[in-house]
DOFI-808099 format. One line per 5 residues: number of its first residue (from 1); their letters; for each residue z, y, x of C-alpha. Coordinates in Angstrom, 2 decimals. Layout:
BEGIN
NUM) a) Z Y X  ...;
//
This chain:
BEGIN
1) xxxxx) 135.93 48.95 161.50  132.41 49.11 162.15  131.72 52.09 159.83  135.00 54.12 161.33  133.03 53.43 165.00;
6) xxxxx) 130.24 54.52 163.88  131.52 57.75 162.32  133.70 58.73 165.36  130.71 58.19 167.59  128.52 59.80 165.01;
11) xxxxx) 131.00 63.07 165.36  131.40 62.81 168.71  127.22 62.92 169.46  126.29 65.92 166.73  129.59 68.28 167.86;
16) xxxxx) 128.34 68.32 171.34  125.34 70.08 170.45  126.61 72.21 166.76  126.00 69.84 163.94  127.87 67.66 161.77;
21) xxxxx) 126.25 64.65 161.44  125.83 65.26 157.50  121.96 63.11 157.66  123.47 60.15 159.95  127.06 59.82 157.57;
26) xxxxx) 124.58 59.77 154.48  122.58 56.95 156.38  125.43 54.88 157.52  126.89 55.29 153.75  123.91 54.37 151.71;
31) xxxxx) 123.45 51.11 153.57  126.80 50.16 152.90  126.33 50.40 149.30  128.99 53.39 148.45  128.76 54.87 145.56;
36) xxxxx) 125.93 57.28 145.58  128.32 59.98 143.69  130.57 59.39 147.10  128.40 59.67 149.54  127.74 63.53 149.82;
41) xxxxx) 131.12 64.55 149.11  132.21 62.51 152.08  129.55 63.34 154.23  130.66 67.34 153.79  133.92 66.75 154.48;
46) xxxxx) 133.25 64.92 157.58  130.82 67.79 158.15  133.85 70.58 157.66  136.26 68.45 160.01  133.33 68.21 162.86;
51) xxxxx) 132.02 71.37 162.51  135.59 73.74 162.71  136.25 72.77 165.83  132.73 73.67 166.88  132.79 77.11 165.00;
56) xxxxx) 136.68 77.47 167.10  135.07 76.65 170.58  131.88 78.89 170.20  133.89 81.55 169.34  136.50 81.69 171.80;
61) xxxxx) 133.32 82.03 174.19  131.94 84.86 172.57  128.89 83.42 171.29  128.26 83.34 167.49  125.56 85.66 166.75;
66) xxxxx) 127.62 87.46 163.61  124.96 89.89 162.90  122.26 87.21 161.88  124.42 84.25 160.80  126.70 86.04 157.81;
71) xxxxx) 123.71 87.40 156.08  122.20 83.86 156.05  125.58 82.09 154.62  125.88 85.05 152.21  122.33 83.80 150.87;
76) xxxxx) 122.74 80.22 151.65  126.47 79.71 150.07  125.75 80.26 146.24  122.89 77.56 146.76  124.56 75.39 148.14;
81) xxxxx) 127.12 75.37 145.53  124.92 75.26 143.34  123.47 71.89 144.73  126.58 70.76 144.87  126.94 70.92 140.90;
86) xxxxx) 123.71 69.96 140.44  123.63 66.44 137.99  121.82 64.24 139.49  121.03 60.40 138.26  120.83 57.83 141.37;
91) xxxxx) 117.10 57.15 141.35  116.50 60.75 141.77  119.20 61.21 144.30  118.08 58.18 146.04  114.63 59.73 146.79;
96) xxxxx) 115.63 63.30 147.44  117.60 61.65 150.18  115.48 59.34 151.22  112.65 62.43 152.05  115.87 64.26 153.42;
101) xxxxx) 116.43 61.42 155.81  112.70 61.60 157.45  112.48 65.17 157.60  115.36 65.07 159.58  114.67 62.55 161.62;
106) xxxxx) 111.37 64.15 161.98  113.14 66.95 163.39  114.84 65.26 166.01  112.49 63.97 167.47  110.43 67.60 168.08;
111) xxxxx) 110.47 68.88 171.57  111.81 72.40 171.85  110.74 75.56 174.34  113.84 77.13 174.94  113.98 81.42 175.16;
116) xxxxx) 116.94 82.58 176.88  117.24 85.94 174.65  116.61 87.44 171.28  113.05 87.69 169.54  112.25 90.89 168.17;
121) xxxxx) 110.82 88.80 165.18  114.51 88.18 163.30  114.58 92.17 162.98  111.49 92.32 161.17  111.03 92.37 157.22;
126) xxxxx) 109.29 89.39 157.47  111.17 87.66 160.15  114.33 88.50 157.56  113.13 87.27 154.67  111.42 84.06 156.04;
131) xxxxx) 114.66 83.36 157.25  116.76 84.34 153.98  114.17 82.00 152.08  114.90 79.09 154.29  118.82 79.74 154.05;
136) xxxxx) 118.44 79.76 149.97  116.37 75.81 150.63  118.89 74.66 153.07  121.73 75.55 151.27  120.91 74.08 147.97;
141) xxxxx) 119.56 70.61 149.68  122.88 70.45 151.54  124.93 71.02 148.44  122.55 68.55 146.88  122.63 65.65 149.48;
146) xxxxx) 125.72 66.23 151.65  124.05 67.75 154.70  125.19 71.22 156.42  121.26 72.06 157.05  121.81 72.71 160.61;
151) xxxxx) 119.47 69.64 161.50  116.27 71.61 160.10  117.31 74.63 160.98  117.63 74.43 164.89  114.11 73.10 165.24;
156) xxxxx) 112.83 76.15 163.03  114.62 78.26 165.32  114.01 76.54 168.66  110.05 75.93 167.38  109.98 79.86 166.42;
161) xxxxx) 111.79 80.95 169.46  114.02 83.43 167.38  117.04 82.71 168.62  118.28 82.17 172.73  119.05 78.02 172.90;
166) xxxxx) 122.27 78.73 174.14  122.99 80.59 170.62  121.43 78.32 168.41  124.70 75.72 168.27  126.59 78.63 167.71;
171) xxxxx) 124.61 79.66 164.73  123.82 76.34 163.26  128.09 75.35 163.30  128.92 78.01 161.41  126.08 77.88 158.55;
176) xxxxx) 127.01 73.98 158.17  130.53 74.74 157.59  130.04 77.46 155.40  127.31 75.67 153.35  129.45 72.20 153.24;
181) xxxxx) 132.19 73.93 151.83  130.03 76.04 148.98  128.26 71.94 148.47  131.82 70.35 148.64  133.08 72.86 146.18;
186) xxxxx) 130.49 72.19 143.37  130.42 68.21 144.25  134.00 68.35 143.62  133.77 70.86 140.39  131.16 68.49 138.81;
191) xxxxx) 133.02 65.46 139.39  136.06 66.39 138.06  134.42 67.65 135.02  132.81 64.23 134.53  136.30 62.31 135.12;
196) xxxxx) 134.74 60.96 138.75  137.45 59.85 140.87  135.51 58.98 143.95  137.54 59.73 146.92  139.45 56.29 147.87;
201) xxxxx) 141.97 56.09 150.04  140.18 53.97 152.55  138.24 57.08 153.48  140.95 59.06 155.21  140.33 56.32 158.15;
206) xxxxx) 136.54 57.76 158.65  138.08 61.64 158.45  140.10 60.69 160.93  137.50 59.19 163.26  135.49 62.46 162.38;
211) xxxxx) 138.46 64.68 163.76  138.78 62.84 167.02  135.07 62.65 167.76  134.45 65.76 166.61  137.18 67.28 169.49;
216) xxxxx) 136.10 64.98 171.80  132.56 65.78 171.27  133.04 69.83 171.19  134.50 69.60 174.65  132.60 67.23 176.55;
221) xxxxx) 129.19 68.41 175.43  127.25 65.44 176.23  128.23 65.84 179.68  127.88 61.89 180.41  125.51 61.13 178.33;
226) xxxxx) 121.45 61.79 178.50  121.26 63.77 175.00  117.54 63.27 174.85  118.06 59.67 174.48  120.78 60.15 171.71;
231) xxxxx) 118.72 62.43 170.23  115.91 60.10 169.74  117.98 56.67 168.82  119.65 58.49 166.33  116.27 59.87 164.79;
236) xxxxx) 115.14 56.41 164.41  117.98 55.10 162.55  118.00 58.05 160.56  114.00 57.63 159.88  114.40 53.21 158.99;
241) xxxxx) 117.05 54.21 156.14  115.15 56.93 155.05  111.61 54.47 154.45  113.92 51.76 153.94  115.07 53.85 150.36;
246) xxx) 112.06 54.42 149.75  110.90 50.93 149.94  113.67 49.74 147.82;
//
């Protein structure tokens, strides 16, 4: 019960501001001992069910920025699949997600300066293929770990002021779903192949959760709640499980 709570509040918090909560399901998981083959197959697929309704709401109101958000999944997709397939023992998956964890948390915890329109720098050559580069990373760490990559790339965004703040959610929704289901697709490719049935039925109760907190969280927007505050509790715990797997 605790770890369904924690998911649908977990939903609920990232879909108010575009993410999926990929880092804070990996954190939850990994302290309850699931099996580290599990954990970032579930994690996407909590990421898909949050994120949909996100991508749904933000474009109803007009606001995903099309003509800089396909070219990055176009680049970011095929490396995030190819995390996904990626064969990795637990040791080595252990630390890659451990680092994942504190850079993310890291992240969090960064105060932004908010622009309220477009920089001229995402038009350049070099703005364009800084930000191509970073889709490529992103996408094959979320294949890899079970994130979306939306957590490190809003800061990079709010921090280089490329992108209005009221856009950034937008953006960031609809590279996490496309880059959790590239990630989900190879997880589930390369588990199949190696006779992995990992999915238990048990599960469906934290997708659910997911689905509910997710819509709750899309609509309300953090309306009661100081998101600052979130923001920062939520780095914390995300930072302790991160050391704490590296300590272990």
């Amino acid at each position: 019960m605790f770890l369904i709570l924690s998911f649908f509040v977990t939903a609920l918090i990232y879909a108010s501001v575009g993410f999926g909560g990929g880092s804070t399901y990996n954190a939850l998981l990994i302290l309850l001992d699931v099996d580290y083959r599990a954990i970032p197959i579930i994690a996407l697929i909590c990421n898909l069910i949050v994120v949909a309704g996100s991508c749904v709401k933000h474009q109803k109101m007009n606001m995903i920025p099309w003509k800089y958000v396909l070219p990055c999944i176009v680049v970011s997709m095929p490396f995030a699949f190819l995390g996904g397939n990626t064969q990795v023992d637990k040791e080595v998956f252990v630390i890659v997600l451990a680092v994942v964890l504190i850079i993310s948390g890291m992240t969090m915890m960064m105060n932004h300066n908010p622009i309220k329109l477009f920089s001229d720098h995402i038009d350049s050559i070099i703005g364009k293929t800084t930000v191509y580069i970073t889709s490529s990373i992103l996408g094959y760490i979320a294949g890899l770990v079970g994130i979306g990559g939306g957590i490190f790339f809003a800061p990079i965004l709010h921090l280089t002021q490329t992108l209005p703040v009221r856009i950034i959610p937008a953006f960031t929704s609809l590279f996490i779903l496309a880059n959790s289901l590239a990630g989900l697709t190879g997880q589930m490719i390369k588990n199949h192949s190696a006779g992995n049935f990992l999915i238990k039925p048990e599960y469906l109760w934290l997708f659910i959760a997911v689905f509910l907190g997710g819509q709750l969280g899309s609509h309300l927007g953090l309306k009661f709640i100081n998101s600052d505050i979130i923001r920062r509790m939520t780095a914390v715990l995300v930072i302790y499980v991160g050391c704490r797997l590296l300590i272990i």
